[in-house]
PyMOL Python script that loads the backbone (N, CA, C, O; Angstrom):
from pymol import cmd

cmd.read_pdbstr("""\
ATOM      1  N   UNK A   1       2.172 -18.592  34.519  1.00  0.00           N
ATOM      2  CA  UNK A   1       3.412 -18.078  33.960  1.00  0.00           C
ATOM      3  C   UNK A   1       3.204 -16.619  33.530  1.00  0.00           C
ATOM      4  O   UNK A   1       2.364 -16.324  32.680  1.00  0.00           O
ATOM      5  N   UNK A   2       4.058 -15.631  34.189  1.00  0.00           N
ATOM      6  CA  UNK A   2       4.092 -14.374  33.626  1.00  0.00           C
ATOM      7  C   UNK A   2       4.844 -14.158  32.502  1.00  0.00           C
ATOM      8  O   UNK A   2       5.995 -14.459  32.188  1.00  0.00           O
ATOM      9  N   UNK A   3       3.847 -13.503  31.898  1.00  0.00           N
ATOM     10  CA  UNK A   3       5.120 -12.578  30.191  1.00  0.00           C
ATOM     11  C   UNK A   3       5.572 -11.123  30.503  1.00  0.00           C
ATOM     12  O   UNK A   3       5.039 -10.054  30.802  1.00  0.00           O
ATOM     13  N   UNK A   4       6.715 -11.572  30.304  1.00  0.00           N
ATOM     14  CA  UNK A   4       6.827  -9.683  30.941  1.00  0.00           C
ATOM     15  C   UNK A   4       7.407  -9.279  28.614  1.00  0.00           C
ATOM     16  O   UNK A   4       8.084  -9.855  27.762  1.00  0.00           O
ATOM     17  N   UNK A   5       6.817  -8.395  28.673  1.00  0.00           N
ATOM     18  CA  UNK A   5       6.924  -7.039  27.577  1.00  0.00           C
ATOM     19  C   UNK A   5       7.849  -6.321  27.917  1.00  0.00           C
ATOM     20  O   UNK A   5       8.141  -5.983  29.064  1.00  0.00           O
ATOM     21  N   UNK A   6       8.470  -5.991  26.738  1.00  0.00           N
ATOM     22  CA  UNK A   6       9.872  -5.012  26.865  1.00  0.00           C
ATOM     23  C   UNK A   6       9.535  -4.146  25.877  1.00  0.00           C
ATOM     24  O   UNK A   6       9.006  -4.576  24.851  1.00  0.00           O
ATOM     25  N   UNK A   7       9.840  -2.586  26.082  1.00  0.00           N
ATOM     26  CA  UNK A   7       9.224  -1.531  25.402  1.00  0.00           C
ATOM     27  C   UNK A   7       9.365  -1.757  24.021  1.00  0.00           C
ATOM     28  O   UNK A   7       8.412  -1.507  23.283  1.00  0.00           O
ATOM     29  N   UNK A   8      10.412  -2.192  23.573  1.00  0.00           N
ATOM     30  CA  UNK A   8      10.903  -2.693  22.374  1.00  0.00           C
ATOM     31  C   UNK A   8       9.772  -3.741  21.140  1.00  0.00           C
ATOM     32  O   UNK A   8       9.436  -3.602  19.964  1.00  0.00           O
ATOM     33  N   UNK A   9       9.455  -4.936  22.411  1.00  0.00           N
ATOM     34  CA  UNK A   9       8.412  -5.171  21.735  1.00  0.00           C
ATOM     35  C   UNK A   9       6.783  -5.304  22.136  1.00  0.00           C
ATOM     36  O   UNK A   9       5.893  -6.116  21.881  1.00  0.00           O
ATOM     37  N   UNK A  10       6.877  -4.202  22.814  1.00  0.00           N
ATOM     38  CA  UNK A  10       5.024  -4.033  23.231  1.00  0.00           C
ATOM     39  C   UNK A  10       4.284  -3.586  22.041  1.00  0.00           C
ATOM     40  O   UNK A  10       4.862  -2.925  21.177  1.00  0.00           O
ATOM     41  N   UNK A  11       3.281  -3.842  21.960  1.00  0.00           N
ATOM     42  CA  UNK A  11       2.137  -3.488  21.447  1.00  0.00           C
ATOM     43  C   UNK A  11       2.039  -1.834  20.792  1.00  0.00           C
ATOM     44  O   UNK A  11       2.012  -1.522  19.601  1.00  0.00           O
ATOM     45  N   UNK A  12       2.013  -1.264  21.546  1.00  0.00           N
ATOM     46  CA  UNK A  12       1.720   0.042  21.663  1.00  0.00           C
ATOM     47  C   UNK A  12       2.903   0.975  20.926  1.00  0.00           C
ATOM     48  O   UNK A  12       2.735   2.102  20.458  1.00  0.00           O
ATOM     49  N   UNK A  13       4.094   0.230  20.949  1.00  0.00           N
ATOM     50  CA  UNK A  13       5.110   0.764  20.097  1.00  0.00           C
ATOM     51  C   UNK A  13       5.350   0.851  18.220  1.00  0.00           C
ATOM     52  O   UNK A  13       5.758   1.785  17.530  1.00  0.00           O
ATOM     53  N   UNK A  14       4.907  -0.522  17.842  1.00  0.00           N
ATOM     54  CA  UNK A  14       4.214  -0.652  16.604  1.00  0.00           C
ATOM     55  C   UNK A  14       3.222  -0.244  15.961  1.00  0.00           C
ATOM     56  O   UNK A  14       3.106  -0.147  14.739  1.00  0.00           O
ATOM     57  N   UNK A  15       2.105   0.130  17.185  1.00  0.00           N
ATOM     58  CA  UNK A  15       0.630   1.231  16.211  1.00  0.00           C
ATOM     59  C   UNK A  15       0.700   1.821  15.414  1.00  0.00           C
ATOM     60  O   UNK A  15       0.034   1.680  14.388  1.00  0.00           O
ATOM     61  N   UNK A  16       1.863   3.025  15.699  1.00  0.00           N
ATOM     62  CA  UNK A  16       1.672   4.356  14.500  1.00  0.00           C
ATOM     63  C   UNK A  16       1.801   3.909  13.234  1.00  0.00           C
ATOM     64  O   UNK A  16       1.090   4.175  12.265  1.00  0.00           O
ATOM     65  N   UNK A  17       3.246   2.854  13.334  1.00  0.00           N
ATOM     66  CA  UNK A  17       3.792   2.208  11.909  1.00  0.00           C
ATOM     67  C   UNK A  17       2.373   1.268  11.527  1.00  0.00           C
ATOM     68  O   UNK A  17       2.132   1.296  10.320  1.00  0.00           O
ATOM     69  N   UNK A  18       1.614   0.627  12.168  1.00  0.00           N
ATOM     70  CA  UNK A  18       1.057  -0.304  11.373  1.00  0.00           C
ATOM     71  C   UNK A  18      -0.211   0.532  11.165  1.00  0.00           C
ATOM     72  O   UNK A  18      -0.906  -0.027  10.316  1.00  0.00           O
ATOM     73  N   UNK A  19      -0.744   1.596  11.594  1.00  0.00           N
ATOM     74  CA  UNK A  19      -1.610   2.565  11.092  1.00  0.00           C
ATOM     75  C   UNK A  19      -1.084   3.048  10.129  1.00  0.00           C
ATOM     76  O   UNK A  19      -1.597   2.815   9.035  1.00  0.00           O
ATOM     77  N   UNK A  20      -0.029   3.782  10.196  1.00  0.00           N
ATOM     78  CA  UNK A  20       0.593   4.424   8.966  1.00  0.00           C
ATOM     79  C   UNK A  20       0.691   3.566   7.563  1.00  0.00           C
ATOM     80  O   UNK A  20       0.293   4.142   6.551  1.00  0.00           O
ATOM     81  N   UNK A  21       1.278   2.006   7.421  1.00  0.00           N
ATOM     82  CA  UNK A  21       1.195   1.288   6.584  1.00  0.00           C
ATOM     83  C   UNK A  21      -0.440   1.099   6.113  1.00  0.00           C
ATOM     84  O   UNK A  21      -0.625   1.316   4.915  1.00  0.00           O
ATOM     85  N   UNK A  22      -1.441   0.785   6.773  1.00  0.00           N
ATOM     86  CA  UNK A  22      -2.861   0.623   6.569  1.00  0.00           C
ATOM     87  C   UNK A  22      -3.432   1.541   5.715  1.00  0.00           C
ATOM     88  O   UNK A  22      -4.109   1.308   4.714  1.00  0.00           O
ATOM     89  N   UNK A  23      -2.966   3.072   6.391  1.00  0.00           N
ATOM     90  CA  UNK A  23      -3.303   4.304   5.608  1.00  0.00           C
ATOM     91  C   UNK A  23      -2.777   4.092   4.235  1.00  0.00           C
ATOM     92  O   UNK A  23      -3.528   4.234   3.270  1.00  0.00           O
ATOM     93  N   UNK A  24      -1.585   3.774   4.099  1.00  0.00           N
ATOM     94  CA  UNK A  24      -0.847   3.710   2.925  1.00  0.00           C
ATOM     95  C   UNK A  24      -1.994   2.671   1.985  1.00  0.00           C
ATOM     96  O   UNK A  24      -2.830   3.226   1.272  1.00  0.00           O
ATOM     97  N   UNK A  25      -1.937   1.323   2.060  1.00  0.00           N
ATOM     98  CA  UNK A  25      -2.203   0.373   1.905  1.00  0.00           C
ATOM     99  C   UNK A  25      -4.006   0.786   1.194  1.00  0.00           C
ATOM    100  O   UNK A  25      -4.611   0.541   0.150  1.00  0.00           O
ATOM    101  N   UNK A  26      -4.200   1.283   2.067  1.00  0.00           N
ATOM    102  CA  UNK A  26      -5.726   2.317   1.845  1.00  0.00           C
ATOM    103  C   UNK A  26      -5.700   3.059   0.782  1.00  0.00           C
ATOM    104  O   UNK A  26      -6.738   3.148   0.127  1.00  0.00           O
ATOM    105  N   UNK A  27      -4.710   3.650   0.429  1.00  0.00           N
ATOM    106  CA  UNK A  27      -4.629   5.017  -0.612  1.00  0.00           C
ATOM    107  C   UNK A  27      -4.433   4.565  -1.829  1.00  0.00           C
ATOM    108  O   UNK A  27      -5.054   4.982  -2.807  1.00  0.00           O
ATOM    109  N   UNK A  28      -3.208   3.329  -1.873  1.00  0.00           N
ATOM    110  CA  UNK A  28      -3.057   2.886  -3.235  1.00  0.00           C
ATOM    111  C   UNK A  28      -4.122   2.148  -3.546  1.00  0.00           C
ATOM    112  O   UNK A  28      -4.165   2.027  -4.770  1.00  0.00           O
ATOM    113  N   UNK A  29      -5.321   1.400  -2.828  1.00  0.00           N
ATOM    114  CA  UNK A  29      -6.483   0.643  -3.113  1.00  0.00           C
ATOM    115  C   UNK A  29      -7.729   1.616  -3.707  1.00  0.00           C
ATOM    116  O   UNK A  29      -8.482   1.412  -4.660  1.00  0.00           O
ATOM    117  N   UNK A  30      -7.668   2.522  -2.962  1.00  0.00           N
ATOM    118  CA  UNK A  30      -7.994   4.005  -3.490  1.00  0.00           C
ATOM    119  C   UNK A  30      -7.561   4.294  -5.214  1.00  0.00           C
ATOM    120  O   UNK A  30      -8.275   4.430  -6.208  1.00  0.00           O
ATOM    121  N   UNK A  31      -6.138   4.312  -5.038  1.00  0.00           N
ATOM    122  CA  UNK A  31      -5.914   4.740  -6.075  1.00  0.00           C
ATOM    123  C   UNK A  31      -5.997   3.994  -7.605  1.00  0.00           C
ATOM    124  O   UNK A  31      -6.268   4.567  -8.660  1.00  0.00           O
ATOM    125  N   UNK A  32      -5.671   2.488  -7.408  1.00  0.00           N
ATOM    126  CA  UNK A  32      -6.064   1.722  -8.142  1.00  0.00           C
ATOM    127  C   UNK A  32      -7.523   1.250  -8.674  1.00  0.00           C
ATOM    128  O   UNK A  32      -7.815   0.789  -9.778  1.00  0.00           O
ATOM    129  N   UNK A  33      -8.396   1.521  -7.487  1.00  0.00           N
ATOM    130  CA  UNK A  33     -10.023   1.812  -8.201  1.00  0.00           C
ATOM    131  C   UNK A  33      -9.957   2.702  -8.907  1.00  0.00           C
ATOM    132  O   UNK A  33     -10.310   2.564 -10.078  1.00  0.00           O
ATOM    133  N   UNK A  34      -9.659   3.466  -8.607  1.00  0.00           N
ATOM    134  CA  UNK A  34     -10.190   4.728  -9.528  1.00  0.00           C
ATOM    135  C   UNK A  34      -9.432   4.531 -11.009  1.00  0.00           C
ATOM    136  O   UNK A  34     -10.025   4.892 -12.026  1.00  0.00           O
ATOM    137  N   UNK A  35      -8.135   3.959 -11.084  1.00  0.00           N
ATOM    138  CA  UNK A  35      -7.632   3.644 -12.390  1.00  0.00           C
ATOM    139  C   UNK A  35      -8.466   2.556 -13.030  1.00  0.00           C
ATOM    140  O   UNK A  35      -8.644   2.585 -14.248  1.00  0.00           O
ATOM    141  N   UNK A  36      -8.928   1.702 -12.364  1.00  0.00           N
ATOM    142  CA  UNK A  36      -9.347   0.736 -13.202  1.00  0.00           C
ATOM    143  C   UNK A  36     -10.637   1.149 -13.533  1.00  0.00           C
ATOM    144  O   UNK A  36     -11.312   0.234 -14.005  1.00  0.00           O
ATOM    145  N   UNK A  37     -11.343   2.498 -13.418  1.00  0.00           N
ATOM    146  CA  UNK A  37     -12.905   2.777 -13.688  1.00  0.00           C
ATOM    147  C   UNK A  37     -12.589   3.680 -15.158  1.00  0.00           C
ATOM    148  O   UNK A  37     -13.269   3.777 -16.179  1.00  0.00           O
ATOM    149  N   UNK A  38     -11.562   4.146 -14.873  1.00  0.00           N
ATOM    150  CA  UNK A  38     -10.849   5.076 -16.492  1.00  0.00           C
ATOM    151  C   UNK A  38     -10.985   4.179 -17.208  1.00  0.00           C
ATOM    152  O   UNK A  38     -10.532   3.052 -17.009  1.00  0.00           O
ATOM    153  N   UNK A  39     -11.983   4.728 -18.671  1.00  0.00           N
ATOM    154  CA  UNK A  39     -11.434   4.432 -20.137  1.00  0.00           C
ATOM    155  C   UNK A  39     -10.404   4.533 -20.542  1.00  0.00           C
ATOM    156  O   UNK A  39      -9.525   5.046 -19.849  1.00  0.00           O
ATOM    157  N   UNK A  40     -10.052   3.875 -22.366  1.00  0.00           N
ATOM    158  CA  UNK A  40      -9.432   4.361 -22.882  1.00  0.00           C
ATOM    159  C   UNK A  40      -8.650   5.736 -23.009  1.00  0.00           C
ATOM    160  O   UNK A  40      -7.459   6.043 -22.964  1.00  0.00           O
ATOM    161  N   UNK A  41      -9.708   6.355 -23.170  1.00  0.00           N
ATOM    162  CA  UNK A  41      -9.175   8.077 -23.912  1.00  0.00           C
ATOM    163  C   UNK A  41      -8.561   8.818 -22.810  1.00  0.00           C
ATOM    164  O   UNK A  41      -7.727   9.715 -22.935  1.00  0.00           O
ATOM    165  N   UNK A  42      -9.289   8.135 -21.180  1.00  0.00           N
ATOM    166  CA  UNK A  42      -8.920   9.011 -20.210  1.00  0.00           C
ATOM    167  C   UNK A  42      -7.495   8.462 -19.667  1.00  0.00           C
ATOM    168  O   UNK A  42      -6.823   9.121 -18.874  1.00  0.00           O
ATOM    169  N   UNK A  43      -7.028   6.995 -20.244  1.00  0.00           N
ATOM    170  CA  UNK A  43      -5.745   6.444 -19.806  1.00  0.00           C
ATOM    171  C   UNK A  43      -5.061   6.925 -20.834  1.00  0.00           C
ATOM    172  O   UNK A  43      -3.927   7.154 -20.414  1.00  0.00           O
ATOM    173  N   UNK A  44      -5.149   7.224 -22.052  1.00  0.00           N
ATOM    174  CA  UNK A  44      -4.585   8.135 -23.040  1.00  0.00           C
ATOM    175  C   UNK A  44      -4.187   9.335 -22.547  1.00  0.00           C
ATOM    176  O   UNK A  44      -2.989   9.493 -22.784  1.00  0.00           O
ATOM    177  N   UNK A  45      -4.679  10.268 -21.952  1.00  0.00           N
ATOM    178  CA  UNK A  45      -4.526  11.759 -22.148  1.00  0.00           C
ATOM    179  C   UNK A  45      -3.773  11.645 -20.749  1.00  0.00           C
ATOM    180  O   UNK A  45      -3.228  12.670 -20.340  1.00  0.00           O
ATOM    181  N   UNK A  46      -3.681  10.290 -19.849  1.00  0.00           N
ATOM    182  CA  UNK A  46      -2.723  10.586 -18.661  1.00  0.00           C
ATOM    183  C   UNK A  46      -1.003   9.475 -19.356  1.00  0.00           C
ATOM    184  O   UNK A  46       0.057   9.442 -18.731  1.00  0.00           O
ATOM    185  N   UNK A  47      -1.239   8.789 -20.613  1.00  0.00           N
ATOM    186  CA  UNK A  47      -0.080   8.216 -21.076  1.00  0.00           C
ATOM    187  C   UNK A  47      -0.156   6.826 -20.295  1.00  0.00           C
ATOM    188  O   UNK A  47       0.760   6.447 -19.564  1.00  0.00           O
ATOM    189  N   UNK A  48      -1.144   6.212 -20.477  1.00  0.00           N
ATOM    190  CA  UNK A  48      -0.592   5.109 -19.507  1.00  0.00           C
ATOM    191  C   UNK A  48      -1.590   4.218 -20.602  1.00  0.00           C
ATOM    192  O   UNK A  48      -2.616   4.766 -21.004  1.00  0.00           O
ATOM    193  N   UNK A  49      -1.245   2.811 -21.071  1.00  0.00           N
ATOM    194  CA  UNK A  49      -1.899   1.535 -21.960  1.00  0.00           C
ATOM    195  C   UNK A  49      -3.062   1.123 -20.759  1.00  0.00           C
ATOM    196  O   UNK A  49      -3.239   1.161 -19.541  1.00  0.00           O
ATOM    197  N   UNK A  50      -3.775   0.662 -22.160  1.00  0.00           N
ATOM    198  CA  UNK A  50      -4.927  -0.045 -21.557  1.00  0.00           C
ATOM    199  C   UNK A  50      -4.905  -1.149 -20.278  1.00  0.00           C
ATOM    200  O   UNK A  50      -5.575  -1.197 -19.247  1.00  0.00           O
ATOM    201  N   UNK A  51      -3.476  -2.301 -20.985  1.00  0.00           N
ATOM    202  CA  UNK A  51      -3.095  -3.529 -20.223  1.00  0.00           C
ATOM    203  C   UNK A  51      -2.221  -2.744 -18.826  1.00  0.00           C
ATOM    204  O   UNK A  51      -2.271  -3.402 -17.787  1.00  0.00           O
ATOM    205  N   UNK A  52      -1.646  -1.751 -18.777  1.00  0.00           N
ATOM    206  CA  UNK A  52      -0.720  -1.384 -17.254  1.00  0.00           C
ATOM    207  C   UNK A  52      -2.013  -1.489 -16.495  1.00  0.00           C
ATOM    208  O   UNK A  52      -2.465  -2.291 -15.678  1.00  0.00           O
ATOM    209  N   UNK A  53      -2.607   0.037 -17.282  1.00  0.00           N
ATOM    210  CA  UNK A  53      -3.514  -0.096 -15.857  1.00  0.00           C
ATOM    211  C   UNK A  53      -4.308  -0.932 -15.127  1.00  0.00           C
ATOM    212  O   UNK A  53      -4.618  -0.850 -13.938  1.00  0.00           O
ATOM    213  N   UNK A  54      -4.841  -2.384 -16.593  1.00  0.00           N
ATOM    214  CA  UNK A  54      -5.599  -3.407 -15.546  1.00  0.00           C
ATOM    215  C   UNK A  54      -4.812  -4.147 -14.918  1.00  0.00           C
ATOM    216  O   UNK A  54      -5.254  -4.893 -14.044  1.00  0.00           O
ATOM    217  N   UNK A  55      -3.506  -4.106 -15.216  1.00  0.00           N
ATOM    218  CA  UNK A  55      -2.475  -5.248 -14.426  1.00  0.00           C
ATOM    219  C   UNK A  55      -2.663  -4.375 -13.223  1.00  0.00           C
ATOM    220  O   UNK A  55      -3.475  -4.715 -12.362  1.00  0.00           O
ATOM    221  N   UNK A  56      -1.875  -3.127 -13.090  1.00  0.00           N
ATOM    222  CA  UNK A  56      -2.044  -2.048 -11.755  1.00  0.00           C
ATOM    223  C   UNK A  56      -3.171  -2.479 -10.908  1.00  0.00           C
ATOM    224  O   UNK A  56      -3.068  -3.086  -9.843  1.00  0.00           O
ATOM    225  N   UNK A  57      -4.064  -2.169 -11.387  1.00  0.00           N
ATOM    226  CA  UNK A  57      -5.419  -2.349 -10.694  1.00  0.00           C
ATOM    227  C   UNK A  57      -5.611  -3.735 -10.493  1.00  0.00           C
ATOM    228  O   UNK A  57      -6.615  -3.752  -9.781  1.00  0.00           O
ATOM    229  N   UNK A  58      -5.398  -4.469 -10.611  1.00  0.00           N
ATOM    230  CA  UNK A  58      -5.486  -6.487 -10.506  1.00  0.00           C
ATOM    231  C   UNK A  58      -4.308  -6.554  -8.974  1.00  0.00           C
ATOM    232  O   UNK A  58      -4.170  -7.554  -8.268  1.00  0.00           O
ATOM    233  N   UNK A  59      -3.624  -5.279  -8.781  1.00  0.00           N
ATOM    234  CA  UNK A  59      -2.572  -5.780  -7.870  1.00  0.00           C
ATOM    235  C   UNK A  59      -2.954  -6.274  -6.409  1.00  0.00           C
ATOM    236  O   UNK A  59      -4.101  -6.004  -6.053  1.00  0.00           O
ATOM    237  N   UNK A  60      -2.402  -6.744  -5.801  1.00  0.00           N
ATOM    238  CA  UNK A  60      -3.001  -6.627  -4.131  1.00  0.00           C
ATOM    239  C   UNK A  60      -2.733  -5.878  -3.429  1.00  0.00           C
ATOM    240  O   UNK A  60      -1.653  -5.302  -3.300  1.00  0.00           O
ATOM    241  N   UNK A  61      -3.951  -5.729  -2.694  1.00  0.00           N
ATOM    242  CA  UNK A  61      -3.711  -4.406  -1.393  1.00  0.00           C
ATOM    243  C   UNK A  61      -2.555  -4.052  -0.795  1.00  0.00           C
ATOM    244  O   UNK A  61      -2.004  -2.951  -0.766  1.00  0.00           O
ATOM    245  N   UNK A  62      -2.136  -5.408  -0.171  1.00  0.00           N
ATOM    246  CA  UNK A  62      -0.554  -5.009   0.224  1.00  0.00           C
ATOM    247  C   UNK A  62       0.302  -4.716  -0.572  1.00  0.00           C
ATOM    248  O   UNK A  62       1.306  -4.308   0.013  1.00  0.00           O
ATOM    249  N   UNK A  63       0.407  -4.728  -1.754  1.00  0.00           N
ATOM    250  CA  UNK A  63       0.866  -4.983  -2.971  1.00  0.00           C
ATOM    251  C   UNK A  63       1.424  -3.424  -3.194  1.00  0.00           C
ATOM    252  O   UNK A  63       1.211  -2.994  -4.327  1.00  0.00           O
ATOM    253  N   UNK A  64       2.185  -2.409  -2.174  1.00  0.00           N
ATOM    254  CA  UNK A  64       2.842  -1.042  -2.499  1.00  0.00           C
ATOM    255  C   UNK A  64       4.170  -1.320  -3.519  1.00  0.00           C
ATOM    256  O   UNK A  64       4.793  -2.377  -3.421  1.00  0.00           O
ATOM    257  N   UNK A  65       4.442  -0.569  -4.231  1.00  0.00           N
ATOM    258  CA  UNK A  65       5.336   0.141  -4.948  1.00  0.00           C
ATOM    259  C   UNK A  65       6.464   0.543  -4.333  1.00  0.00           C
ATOM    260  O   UNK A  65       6.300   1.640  -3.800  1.00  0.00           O
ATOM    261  N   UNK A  66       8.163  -0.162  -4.113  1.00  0.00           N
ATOM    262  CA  UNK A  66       8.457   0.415  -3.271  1.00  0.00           C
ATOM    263  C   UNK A  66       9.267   1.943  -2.889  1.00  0.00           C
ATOM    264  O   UNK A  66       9.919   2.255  -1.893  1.00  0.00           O
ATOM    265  N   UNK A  67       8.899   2.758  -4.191  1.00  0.00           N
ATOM    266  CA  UNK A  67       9.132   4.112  -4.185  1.00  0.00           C
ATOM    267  C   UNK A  67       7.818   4.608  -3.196  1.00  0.00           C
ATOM    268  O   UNK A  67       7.869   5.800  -2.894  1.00  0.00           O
ATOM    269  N   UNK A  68       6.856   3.976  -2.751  1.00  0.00           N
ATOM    270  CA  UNK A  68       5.821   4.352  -2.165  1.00  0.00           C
ATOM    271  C   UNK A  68       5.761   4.226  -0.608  1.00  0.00           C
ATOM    272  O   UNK A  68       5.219   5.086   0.086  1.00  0.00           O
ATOM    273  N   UNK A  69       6.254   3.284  -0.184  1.00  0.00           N
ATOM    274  CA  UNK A  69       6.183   2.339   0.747  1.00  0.00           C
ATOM    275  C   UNK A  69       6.989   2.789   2.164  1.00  0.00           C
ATOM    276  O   UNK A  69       6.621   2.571   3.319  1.00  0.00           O
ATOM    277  N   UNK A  70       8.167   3.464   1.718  1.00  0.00           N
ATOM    278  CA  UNK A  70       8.829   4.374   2.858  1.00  0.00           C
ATOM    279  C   UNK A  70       9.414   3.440   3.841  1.00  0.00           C
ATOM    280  O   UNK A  70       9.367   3.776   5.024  1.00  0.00           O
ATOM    281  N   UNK A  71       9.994   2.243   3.499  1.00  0.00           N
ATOM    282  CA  UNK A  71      10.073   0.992   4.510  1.00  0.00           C
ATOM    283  C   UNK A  71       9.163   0.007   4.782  1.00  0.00           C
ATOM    284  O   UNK A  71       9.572  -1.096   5.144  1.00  0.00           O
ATOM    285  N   UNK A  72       8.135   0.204   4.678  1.00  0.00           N
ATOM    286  CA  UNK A  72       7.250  -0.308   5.467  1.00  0.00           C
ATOM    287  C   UNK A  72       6.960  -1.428   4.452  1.00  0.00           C
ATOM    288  O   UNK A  72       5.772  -1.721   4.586  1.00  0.00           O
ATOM    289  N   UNK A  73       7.401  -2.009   3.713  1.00  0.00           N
ATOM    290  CA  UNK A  73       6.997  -3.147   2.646  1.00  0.00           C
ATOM    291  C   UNK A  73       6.892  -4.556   3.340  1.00  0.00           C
ATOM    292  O   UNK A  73       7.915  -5.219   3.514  1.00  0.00           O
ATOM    293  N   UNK A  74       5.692  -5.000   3.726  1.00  0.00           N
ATOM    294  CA  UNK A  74       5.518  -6.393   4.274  1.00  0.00           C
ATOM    295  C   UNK A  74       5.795  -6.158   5.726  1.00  0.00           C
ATOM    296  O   UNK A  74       6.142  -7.089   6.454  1.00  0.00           O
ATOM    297  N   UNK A  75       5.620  -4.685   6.251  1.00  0.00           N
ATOM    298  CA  UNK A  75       6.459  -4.625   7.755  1.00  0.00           C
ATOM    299  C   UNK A  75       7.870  -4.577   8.448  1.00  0.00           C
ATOM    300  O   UNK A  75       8.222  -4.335   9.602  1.00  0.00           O
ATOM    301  N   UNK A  76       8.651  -4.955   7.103  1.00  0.00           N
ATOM    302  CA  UNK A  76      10.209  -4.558   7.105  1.00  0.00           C
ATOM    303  C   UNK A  76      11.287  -3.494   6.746  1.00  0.00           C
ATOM    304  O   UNK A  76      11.768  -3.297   5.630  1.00  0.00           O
ATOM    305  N   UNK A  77      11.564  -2.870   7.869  1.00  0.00           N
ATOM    306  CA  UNK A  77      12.585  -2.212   7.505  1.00  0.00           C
ATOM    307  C   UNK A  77      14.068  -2.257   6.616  1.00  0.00           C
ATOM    308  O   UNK A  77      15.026  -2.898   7.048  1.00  0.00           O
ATOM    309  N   UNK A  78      14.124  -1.523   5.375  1.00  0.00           N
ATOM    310  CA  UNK A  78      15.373  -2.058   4.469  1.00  0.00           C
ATOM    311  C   UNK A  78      16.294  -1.222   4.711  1.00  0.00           C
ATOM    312  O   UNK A  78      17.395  -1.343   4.172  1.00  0.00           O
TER     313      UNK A  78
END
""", "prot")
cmd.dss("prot")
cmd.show_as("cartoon", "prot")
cmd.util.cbc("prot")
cmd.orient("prot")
């Protein structure tokens, strides 16, 4: 049995977006280490409580913000 692919949904059409989400996905994991290695004084002088930032940092990878996310939240366009 042949599958025929339609440009619409090949492979090769989805890459950039699911690279682009990965990158994303990458940056806030990025960014959430680095919050959760801050002390006190240094989550002080940026205004942010002790408890945000470990909740923040406890989040999951996929887990974007969706002021962050640019669509791409779970792979769906809104």
């Amino acid at each position: 049995m042949e599958t025929v692919i339609t440009r619409k949904y090949a492979p090769g059409a989805t890459r950039p977006r699911l690279l682009k989400r990965i990158r994303l996905w990458l940056d806030v994991w990025s960014e959430r280490r680095t919050l959760e290695r801050l002390d006190q004084r240094m989550l002080a002088d940026i205004g942010i409580e002790e408890y945000s930032a470990r909740r923040e940092a406890a989040r999951p990878l996929w887990d974007v913000p969706a002021a962050r996310d640019g669509g791409l939240r779970y792979g769906l366009d809104r």
